[in-house]
C-alpha positions in Angstrom: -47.3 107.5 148.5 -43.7 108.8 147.8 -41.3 107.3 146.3 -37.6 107.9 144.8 -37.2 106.6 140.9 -34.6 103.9 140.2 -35.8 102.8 143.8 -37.4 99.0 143.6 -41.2 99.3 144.8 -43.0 96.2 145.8 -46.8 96.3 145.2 -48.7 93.3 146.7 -52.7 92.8 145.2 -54.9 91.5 148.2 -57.8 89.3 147.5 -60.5 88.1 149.6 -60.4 84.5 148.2 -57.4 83.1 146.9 -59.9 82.9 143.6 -57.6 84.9 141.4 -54.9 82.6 139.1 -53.0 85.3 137.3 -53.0 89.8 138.4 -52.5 92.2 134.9 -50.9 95.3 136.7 -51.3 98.6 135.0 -48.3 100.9 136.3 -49.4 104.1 134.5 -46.5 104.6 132.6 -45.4 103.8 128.9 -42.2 101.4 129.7 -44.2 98.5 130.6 -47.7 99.6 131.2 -49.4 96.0 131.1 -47.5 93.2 133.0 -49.5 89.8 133.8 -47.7 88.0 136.8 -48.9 84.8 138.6 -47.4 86.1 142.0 -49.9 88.5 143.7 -46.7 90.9 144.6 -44.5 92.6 141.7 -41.5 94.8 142.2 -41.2 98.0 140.1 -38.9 100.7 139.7 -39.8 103.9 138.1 -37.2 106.0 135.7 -38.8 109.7 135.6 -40.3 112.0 138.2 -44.1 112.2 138.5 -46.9 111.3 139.4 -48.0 107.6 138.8 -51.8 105.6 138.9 -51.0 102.5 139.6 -54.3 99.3 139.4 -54.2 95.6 139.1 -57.2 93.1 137.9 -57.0 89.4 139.8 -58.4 87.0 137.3 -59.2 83.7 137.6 -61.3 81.5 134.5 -64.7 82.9 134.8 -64.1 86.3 136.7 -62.0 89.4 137.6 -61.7 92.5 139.9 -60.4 95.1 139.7 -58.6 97.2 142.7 -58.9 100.8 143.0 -56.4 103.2 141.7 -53.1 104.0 143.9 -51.4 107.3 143.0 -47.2 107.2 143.3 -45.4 109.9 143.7 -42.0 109.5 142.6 -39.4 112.2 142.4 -35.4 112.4 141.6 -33.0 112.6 144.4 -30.7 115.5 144.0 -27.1 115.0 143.2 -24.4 116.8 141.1 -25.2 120.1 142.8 -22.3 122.7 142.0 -22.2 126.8 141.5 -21.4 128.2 138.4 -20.4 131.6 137.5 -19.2 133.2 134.2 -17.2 136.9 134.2 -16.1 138.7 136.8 -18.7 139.9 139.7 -18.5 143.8 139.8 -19.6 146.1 142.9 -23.1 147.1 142.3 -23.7 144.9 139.5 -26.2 142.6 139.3 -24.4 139.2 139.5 -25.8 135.8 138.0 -25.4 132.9 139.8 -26.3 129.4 137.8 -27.1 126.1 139.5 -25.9 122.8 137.9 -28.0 119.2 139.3 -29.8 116.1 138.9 -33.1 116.3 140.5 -36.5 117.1 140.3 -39.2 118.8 142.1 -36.7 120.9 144.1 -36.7 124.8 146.0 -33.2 126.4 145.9 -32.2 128.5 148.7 -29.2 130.7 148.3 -27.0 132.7 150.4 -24.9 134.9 149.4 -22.5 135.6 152.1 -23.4 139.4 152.3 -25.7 139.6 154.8 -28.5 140.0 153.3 -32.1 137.6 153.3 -31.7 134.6 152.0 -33.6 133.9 148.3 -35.6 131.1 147.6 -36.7 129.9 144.3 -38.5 126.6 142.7 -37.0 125.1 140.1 -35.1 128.3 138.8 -31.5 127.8 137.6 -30.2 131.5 137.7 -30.7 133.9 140.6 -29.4 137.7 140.4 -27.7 139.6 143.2 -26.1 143.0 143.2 -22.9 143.2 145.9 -22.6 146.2 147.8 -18.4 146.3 148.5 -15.7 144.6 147.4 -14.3 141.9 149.0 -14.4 137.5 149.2 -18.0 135.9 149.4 -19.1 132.1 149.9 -22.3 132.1 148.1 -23.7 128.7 149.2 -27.2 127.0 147.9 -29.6 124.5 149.3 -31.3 122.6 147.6 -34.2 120.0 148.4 -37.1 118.1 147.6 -39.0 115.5 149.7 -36.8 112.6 150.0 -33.1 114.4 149.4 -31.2 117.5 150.4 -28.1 119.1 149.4 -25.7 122.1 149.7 -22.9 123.5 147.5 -20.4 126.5 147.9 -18.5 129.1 145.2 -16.0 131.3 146.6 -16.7 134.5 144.7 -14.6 137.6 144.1 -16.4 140.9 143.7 -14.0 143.7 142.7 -14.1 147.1 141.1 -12.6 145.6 137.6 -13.0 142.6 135.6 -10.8 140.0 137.0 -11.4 136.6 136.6 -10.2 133.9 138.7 -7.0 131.9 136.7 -8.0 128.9 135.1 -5.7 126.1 136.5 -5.5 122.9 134.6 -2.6 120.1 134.2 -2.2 119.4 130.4 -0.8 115.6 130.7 -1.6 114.6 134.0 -5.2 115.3 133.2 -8.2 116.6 135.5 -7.5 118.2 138.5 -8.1 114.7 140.5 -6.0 112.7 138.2 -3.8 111.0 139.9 0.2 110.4 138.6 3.0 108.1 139.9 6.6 108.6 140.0 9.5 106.9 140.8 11.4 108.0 143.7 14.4 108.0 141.5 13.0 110.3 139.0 12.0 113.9 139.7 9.0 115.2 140.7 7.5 117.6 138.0 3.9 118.8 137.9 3.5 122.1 135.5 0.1 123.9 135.4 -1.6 125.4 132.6 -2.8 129.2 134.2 -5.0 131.2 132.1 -5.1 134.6 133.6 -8.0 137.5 132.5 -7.7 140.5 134.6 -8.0 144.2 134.2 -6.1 145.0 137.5 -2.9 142.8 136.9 -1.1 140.4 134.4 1.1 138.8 137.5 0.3 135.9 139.4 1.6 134.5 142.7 1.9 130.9 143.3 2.2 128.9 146.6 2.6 125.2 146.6 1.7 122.7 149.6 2.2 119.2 150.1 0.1 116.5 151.8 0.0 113.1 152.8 -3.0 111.8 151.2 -3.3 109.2 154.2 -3.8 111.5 157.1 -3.8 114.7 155.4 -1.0 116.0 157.0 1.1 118.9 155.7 5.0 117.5 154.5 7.8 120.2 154.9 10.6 117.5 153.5 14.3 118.2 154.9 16.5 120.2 152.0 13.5 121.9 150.2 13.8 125.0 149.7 10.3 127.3 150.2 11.5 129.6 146.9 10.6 126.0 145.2 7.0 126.1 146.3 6.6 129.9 144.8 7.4 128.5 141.0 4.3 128.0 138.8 5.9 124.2 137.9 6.2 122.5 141.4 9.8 120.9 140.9 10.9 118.2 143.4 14.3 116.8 143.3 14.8 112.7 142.9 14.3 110.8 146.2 13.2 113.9 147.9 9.9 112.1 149.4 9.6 108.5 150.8 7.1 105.9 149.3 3.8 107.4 149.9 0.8 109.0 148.3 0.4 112.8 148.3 -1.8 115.6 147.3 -0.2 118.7 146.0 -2.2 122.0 146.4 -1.6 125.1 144.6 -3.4 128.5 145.4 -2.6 131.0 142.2 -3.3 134.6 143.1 -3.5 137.5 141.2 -0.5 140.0 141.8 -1.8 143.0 144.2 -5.7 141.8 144.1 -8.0 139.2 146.7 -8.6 137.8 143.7 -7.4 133.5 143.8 -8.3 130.3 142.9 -7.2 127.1 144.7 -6.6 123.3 143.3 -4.7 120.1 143.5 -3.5 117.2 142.4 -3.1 113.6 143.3 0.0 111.9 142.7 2.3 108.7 144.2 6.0 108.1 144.9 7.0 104.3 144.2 10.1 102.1 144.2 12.2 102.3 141.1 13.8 99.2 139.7 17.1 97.9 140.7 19.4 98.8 138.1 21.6 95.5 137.8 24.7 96.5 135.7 27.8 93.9 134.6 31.3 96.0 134.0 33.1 95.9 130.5 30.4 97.0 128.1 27.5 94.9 126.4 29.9 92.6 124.4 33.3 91.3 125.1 36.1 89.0 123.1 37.5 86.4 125.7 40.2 83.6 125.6 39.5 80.7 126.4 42.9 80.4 127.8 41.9 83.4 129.9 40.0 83.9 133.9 37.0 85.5 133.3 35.4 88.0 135.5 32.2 88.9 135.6 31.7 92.0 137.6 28.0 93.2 138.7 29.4 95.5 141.8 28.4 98.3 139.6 25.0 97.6 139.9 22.6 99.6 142.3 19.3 100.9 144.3 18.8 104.4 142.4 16.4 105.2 145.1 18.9 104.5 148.3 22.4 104.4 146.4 24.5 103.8 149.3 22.6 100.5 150.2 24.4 97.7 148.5 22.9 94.9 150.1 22.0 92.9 147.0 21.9 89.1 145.6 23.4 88.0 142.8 21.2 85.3 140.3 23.2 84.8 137.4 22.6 82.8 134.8 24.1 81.9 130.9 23.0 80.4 127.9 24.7 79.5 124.6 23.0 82.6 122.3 22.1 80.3 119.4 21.2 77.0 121.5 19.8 78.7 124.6 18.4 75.5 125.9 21.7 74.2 126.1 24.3 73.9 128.9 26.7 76.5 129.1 29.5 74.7 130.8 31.3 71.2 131.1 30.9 69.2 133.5 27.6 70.4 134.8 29.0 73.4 136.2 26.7 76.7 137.0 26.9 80.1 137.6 25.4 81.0 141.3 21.7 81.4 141.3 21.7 83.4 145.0 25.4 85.2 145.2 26.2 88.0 147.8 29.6 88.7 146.1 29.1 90.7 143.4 32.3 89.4 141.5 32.5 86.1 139.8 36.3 84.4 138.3 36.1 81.5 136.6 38.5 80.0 134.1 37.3 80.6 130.5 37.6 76.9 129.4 35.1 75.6 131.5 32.2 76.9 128.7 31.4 74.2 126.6 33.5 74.0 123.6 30.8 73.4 121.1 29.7 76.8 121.2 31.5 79.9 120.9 29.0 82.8 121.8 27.2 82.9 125.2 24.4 85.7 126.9 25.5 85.8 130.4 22.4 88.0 132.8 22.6 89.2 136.2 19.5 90.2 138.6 20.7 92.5 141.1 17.4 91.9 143.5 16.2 92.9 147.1 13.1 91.7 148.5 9.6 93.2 147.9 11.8 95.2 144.6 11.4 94.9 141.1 14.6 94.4 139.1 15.4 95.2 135.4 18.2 92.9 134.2 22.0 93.1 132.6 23.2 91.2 130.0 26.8 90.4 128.4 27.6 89.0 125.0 30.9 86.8 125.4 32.5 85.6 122.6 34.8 82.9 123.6 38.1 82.6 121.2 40.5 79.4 120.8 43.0 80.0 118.5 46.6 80.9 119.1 46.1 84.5 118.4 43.1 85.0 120.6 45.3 83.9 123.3 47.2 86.9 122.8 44.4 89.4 122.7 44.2 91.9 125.5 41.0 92.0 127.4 39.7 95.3 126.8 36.2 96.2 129.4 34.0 99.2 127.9 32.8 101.6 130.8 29.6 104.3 130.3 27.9 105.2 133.4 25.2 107.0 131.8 24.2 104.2 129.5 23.3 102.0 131.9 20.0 103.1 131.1 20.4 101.7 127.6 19.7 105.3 126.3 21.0 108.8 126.7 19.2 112.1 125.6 20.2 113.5 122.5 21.7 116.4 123.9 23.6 114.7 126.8 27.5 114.0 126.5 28.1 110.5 127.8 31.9 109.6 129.0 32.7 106.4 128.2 36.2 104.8 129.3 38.6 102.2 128.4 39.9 99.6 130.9 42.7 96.9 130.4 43.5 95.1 133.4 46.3 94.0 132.0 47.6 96.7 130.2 50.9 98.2 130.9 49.2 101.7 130.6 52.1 104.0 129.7 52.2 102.0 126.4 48.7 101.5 125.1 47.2 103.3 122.5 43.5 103.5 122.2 41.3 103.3 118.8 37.6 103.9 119.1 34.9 103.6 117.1 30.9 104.5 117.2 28.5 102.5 114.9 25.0 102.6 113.7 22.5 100.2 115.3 19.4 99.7 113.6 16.7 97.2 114.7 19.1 95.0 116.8 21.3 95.3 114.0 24.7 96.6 113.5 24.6 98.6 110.2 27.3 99.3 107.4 27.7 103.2 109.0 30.8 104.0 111.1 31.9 107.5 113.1 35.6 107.6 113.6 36.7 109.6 116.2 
């Protein structure tokens, strides 16, 4: 009887008489050789190939029997079948072709795209061949055993010079079926690692092609430019693709030669957050004589910029009593606001405190949002009243960071400001851990 291992067998002992009270099964290997079950049917799975005896003895008190010996045969599905092939395959050369598996008991049967007899072997995990011309081969083995079959394929290159195929991996994206998600907001980068050994050339073509992973349809997005899909890093500009998942295929051949080698990589384009954004800087001195606004029109969808079709949830807190009201009276800021703007009169905030966090969630539905804050710091003495309001503008700190070797703009406004007799004084300081250090840069 034939069997696959890992697969559950169920062995039943049949008695003339229900005599027997307990069965001792003997299942010929060393696992678990002995086994005494009441039930007169056990269930067994085998781990290794081979060949099995298998008897059971039905006891009772004062007698036993003893059945005769079944032999199971059990062998190893194949799996895992691949080609392998180290060098370069040379015209009139003998070749050697390796086979990878899991499996036992199994006849190999290759073809080697030439034309010539198939061979056949048992077992062996090398065959040689010798290629007559030059030219692209699918070499292709078969390999089976009783209960499984399988087939694998290498595209091989046989040439008049050592040239290998390149070597393509991804360095931080991983394996070639890793899979990698980017915002739609951000670009698009994917840069392969190419290791190149060939006699015939040092220069390597590259062709890029995108996919829909759904239907595996081929994209040819609007605005890209083909010269982008002949660069060894496949750059695509921000918002370029819609939402989606999409394979990316790259075939890198070598310069003047047959001689390629073809891979991809997985990767997804999701929603960015909404960047919610109130004007005039993370911290502001206010009157309390003054109108506040609170301005959030700044804020926006980096993935569809000229949709502005936000709410507005607001909400305030005194900073060192945040479970505390913010205003007299019991008034609140809008918790679902289409106007972008808020003005409210300064001395509605509740005079016991003089700092509050004011946040603003731009939102859309089905989006995720990342939050703005404002420090106020409300003033009530007669020279506060005086103060100018002075709003602190940097569009490329909305972010809350900027690279190093960026050059951020950052502007002044005074809405009040008679502008053709203001002076301007500004100052850069250290922050460190939340924390405004003792270190100044005057400019």
């Amino acid at each position: 009887m034939l069997y696959a291992t890992q697969q559950k067998i169920e062995l039943t002992a049949v008695s003339e008489t229900d005599a027997p009270r307990w069965y001792a099964w003997h299942m010929g290997d060393a696992r678990r050789d002995n086994v005494n079950t009441v039930s007169p049917t056990r269930h067994y799975a085998y781990d290794l190939p081979g060949r099995y005896v298998v008897q059971v003895l039905a006891v009772n008190h004062i007698s036993n029997a003893s059945s005769q010996p079944v032999e199971l045969v059990l062998q190893t599905a194949v799996s895992e079948l691949s080609i392998v092939h180290a060098g370069s395959a040379l015209r009139g050369n003998a070749t050697t072709l390796r086979v990878r598996f899991t499996g036992s008991d199994l006849t190999l049967e290759w073809n080697f795209g030439d034309g010539h007899a198939a061979t056949v072997t048992q077992q062996n995990t090398s065959v040689n061949h010798t290629f007559d011309r030059i030219g692209e081969y699918e070499v292709s083995v078969k390999a089976y055993n009783d209960i499984s079959t399988a087939k694998a394929t290498l595209t091989l290159f046989v040439v008049e010079r050592p040239c290998k195929t390149p070597a393509i991996s991804f360095g931080l994206l991983g394996t070639d079926s890793s899979h990698h998600t980017f915002e739609r907001a951000t670009s698009v980068v994917i840069e392969p690692v190419v290791t190149i050994e060939c006699s015939m050339t040092e220069v390597a073509n590259f062709q890029w092609s995108l996919y829909h992973r759904l239907n595996s349809s081929q994209l040819s997005p609007p605005g890209l430019d083909k010269a982008t899909l002949q660069q060894r890093v496949l750059y695509l500009d921000k918002n370029l693709l819609h939402y989606g998942d999409y394979r990316a295929m790259l075939k890198v051949k070598m310069n003047g030669t047959f001689v390629y080698t073809m891979t991809e990589v997985n990767f997804s384009v999701v929603a960015s957050p909404l960047q919610s954004v109130i004007g005039g800087g993370r911290q502001r001195n206010v009157s309390r004589q003054d109108v506040l606004e609170l301005n959030a029109s700044a804020s926006h969808d980096p993935d569809f910029p000229r949709d502005a079709s936000f709410s507005y949830r607001w909400t305030c807190q005194p900073l060192h009593t945040p479970t505390a009201p913010c205003f007299r009276d019991g008034h609140e800021l809008p918790r679902n606001a289409t106007d972008p703007v808020l003005r409210l009169p300064a001395a509605t905030f509740a005079s016991e405190h003089s700092s509050f966090l004011v946040k603003v969630t731009a939102e859309k539905p089905g989006r995720r949002s990342r939050v703005a804050s404002q420090l106020l710091q409300l003033n009530d003495d007669a020279a506060a009243a005086g103060t100018l309001a002075i709003l602190v503008d940097c569009k490329a700190c909305e972010n809350g960071y900027v690279n190093d070797d960026d050059v951020p703009a950052f502007s002044a406004i005074c809405p009040r400001c008679d502008e053709s007799n203001v002076d301007y004084l500004w100052s850069v300081y250290v922050v460190a851990d939340g924390h405004q250090t003792g270190t100044q840069y005057l400019l």
